[in-house]
N, C-alpha and C positions, 0 to 999 in steps of 0.2 A: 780550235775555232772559238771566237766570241759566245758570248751567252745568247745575243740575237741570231745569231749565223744559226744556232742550236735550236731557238725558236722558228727562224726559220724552214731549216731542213725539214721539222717534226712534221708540217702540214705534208710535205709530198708523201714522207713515209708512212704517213698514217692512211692517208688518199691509197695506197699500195698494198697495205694488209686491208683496206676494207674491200679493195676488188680481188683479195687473193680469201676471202669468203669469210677472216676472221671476224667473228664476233664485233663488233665497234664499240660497246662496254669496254669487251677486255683490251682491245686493240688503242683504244684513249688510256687504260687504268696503264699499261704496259709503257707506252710510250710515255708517259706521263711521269712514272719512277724512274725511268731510264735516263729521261731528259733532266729530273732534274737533280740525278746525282753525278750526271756529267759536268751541268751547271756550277754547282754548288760543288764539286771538286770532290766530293765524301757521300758514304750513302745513309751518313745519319739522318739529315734531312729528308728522304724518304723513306726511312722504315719507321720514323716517327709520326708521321702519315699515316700508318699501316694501324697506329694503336689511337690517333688524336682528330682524323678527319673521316673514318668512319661515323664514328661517333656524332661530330658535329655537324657533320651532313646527314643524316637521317634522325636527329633531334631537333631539325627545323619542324615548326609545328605547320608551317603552311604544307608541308609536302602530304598530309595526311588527307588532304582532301584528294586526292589520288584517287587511291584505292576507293576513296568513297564513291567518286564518282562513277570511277566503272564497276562497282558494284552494283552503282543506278542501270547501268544501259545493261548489265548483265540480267539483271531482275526485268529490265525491259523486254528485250529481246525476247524470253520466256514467255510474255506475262501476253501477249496478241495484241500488244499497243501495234504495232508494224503493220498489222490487219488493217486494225482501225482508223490509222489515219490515211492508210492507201483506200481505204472502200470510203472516210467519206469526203477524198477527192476526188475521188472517182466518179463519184454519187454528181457532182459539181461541174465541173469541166471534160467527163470522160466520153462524153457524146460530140464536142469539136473534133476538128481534126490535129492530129497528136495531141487530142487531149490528156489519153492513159500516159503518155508519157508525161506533159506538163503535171499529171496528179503524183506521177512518181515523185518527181524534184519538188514539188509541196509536200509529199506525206515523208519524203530524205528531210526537208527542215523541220518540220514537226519531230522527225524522231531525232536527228542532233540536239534537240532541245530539251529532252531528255537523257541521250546517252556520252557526248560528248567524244568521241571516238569516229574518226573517219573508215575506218578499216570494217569499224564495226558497221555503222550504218548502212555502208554500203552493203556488209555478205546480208544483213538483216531483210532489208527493205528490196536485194535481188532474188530473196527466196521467194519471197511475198509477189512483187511485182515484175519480174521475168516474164514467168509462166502466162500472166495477165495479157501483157503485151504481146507473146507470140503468138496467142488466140486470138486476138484482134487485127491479126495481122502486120503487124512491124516488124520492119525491117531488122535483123540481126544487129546491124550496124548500128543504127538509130537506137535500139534497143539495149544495149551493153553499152553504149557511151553516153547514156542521159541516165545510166544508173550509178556509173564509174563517176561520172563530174555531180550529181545531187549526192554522192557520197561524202565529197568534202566538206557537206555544208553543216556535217559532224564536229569538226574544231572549229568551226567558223563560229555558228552558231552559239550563244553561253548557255550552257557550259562544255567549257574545254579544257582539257586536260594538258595541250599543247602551251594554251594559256598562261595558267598556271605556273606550267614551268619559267615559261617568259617573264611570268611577273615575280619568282623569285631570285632568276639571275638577273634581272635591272633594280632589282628592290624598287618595285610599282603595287600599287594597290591593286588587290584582283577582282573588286569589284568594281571599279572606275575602267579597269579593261574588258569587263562583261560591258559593261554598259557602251564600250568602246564599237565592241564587235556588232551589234545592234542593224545599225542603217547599211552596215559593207554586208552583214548576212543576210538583209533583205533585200538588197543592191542583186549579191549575190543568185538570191534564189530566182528573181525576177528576170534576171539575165540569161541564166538557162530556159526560162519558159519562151522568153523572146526567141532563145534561139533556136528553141522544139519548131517553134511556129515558125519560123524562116527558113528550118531545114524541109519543113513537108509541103512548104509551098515551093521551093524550087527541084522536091523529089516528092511530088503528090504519093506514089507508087511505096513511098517508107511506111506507110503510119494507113491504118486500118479504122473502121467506126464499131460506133456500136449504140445502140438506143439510147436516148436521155432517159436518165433516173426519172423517176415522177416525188410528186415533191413528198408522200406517206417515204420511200424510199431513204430520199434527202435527208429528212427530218432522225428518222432513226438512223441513219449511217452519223452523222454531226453530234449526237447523243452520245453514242458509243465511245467518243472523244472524249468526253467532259473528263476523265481521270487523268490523262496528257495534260490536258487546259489546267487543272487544278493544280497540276505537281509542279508543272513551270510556274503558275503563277506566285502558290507557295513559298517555292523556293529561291527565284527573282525577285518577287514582290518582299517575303522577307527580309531578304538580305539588304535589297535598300531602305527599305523601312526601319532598317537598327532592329530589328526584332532578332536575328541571328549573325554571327560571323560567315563570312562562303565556308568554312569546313562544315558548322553546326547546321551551315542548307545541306551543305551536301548530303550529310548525316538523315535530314528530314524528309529528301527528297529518297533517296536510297531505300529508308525506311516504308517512306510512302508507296512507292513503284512496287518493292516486297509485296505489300500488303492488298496492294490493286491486282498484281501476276496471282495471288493467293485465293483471292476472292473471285479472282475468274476461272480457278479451277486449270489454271496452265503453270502451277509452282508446288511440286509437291514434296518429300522430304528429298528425294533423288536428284528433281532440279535446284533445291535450296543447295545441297552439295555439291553439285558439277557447277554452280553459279559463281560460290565462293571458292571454288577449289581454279575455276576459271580466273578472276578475281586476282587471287593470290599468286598464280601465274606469272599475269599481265603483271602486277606492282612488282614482282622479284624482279622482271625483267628491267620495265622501266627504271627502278630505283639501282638495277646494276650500270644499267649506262648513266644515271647521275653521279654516280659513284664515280666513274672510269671520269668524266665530263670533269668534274672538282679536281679529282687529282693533276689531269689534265693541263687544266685552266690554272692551280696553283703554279705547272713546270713554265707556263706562259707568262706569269705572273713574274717567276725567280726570270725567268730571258729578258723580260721589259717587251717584249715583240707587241704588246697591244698598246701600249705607251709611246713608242715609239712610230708604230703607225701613225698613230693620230696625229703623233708631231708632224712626223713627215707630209701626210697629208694637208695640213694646215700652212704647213710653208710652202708648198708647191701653188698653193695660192687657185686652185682648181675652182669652178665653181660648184656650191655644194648641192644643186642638183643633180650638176652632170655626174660627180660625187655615187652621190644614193640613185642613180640609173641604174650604176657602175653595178653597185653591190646588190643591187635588186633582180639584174642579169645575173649576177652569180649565184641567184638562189635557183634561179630558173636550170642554168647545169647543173646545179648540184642536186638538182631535183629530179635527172635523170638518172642519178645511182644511190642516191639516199633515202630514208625513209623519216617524217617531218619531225621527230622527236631529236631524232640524231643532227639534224641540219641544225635547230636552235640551239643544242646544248654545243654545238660547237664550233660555228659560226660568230653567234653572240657577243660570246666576250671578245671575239675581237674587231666586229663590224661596231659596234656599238658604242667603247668609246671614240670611235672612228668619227661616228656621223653626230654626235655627243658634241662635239670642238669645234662643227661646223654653225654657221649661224644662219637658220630657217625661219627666223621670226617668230617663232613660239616660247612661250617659257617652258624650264626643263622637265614639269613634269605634264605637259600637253605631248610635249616631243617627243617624249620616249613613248606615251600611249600611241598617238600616231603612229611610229614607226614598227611598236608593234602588231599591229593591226595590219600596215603592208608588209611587213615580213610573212605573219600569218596567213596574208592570201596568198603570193608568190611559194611560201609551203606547200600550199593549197593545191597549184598549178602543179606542180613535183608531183602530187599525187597521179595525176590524169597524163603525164607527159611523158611522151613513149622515151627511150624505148625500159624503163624499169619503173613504168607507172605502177603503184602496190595496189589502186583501186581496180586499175586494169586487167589484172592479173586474177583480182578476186571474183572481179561480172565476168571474168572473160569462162575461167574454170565450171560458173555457172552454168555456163552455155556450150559443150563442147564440139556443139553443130556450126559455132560461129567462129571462121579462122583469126586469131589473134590481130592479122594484118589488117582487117575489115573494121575490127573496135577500132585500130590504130585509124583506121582513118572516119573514121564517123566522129572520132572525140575532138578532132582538129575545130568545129567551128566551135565547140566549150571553149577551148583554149582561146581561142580568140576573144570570146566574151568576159573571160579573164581578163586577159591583157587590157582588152578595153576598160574594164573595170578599176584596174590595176591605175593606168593614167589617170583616171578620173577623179580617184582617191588621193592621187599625190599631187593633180592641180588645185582639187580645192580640199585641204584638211578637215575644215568643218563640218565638211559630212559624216568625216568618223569623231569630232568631238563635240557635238552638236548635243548628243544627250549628257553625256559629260558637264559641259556649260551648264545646261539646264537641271541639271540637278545637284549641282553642286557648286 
């Protein structure tokens, strides 16, 4: 076989060991050396990999804000921020009708904005606000899938960790793509509240009441915030201000969260250790599927199969929306058996210089922010989309009185607000580069 026939093969067989339950680190690192001492005729070329791309892939200094970050949402999580910004939503809109839910999907973006982690936001913010909800009477349904879809607004929201990684395989600025994520996570959060309130109006019977807060209530529930408010604004506000690089926010913010979980008496030496031993976990992991992802992406590299696409694609003379539909559906399946780390580290390199060659009317570095912004919400969708949604699985486990098939259909109008979302961003760009422009 040709070197592209090789690059080609490699995507089904890899698609093959990730449904037969292998690991997708090892299952890219594996396929990765195989392919490209097939290529390359000799297996010099990958065992010199083995001593020279370790190395140069975890001495990127961008990848170190990683672990910082989730050491943020880990010190989070501990610390009762999760409380606090679910009670003073609550405090606000929890006496409408499905208000306690619209408070969840506010107090899920409050806490993405600290932890950065969809997985995470979501188990956090279901332990917290489940319980809430079924004492008010909501619906199971209603109830697990407005915590499943505010769960995503963990990578959406900056900071993300998903990010990140995007901004180090396109070689992009990672805080022109915080500021990127911005209007699509407020888009975002607003879209699930719209659509609490359209599901309890056409199923009054979902979603239960409960007294309005009085405003002494109000007043001290929005208090209790101020440490969220500070840490985001901290670590946002410095990073564009030039006062830090994103790792030395992350660095700041991490530190700060510590220090607020400490002083509230929810971090003691036992959760300092099960935090960072958390932490160091999550990074082994994540940094073994970059690992497998690079070696990977080099055996694709030795095939030409991502060069070669884009040629092809460009002489087929397609138009380059129908184009970026194309590939914006493919995340949408892939988002049925993938989990969103895995989908960009290997997607990526090869959508990318795909939709790269096509011409969108933007210059090339508006383009690649855009396009990362709707990759990341179409991730996003992957989370909540049956039948292997990973948010799904986590509210669903929550609740073991609610049959899986009942989240599975309560999450269907999320997704829709997605998708809508999703068109809305790719007719008009501006709304994801709007703060971009303006500050830069």
């Amino acid at each position: 076989m040709s070197s592209l026939e090789y690059g080609l093969w490699s995507i089904p067989l890899l698609l093959v060991l990730i449904f037969l339950r292998i690991p997708i680190g090892l299952a890219m690192f594996g396929v990765g050396l195989v392919g490209t001492s097939l290529v390359t005729g000799t297996t010099v070329p990958a065992l010199a990999q083995l001593k020279s791309l370790v190395y140069s892939t975890f001495s990127n200094y961008s990848l170190s804000i990683v672990p910082l970050f989730l050491l943020m949402g880990q010190f989070a999580t501990r610390g009762g921020m999760s409380r606090a910004l679910f009670r003073a939503a609550e405090t606000l809109v929890g006496h409408r009708r499905g208000g306690v839910a619209m408070a969840a999907v506010a107090a899920c973006g409050g806490f993405g904005a600290i932890c950065g982690s969809s997985l995470a936001t979501a188990a956090t913010m279901g332990q917290v606000a489940l319980p809430e909800m079924r004492r008010c009477g909501y619906s199971g349904a209603l109830s697990t899938a407005c915590l499943a879809a505010g769960g995503t607004l963990g990578i959406l929201i900056p900071p993300s960790v998903v990010l990140v990684i995007y901004a180090i395989l396109t070689e992009q600025n990672i805080a022109k793509l915080f500021m990127a994520a911005f209007v699509p996570g407020i888009l975002a959060a607003a879209g699930y509240m719209l659509t609490v309130s359209l599901y309890v109006r056409f199923r009054p019977d979902s979603a239960g009441s409960q007294p309005r807060a009085s405003g002494k209530e109000r007043l001290q529930a929005l208090i209790a915030v101020w440490p969220v408010l500070t840490i985001f604004i901290v670590v946002i506000g410095g990073i564009y201000a030039g006062l830090f690089t994103p790792t030395e926010g992350a660095a700041v913010g991490a530190a700060g969260t510590g220090l607020v979980a400490w002083a509230n008496r929810d971090l003691g030496w036992n959760g300092l250790k099960d935090a960072i031993l958390s932490t160091a976990a999550s990074t082994g992991m994540i940094f073994f599927i970059v690992l497998g992802a690079t070696v990977f992406n080099s055996f694709l590299a030795f095939s030409q199969l991502p060069q070669q696409a884009a040629g092809f694609v460009v002489e087929l003379g397609l138009n380059p929306w129908a184009v970026l539909v194309l590939i914006l559906i493919c995340y949408l399946v892939f988002g049925c058996i993938m989990d969103s780390l895995s989908m960009i580290l290997l997607t990526i390199p090869i959508f990318f210089p795909i939709v790269s060659a096509l011409d969108f009317g933007l210059p090339p570095e508006e383009f690649a922010l855009w396009f990362g912004i709707l990759v990341l919400i179409v991730v996003e969708v992957g989370l909540i989309t049956p039948p292997v949604g990973m948010n799904l699985f986590v509210i669903n486990s929550m609740a073991p009185d609610v049959p899986l098939g009942r989240t599975y259909r309560g999450v269907v109008p999320f997704i829709a607000s997605d998708i809508i979302r999703v068109a809305i961003l790719v007719l008009f760009p501006g709304l994801t580069l709007f703060l971009v422009r303006l500050l830069y």
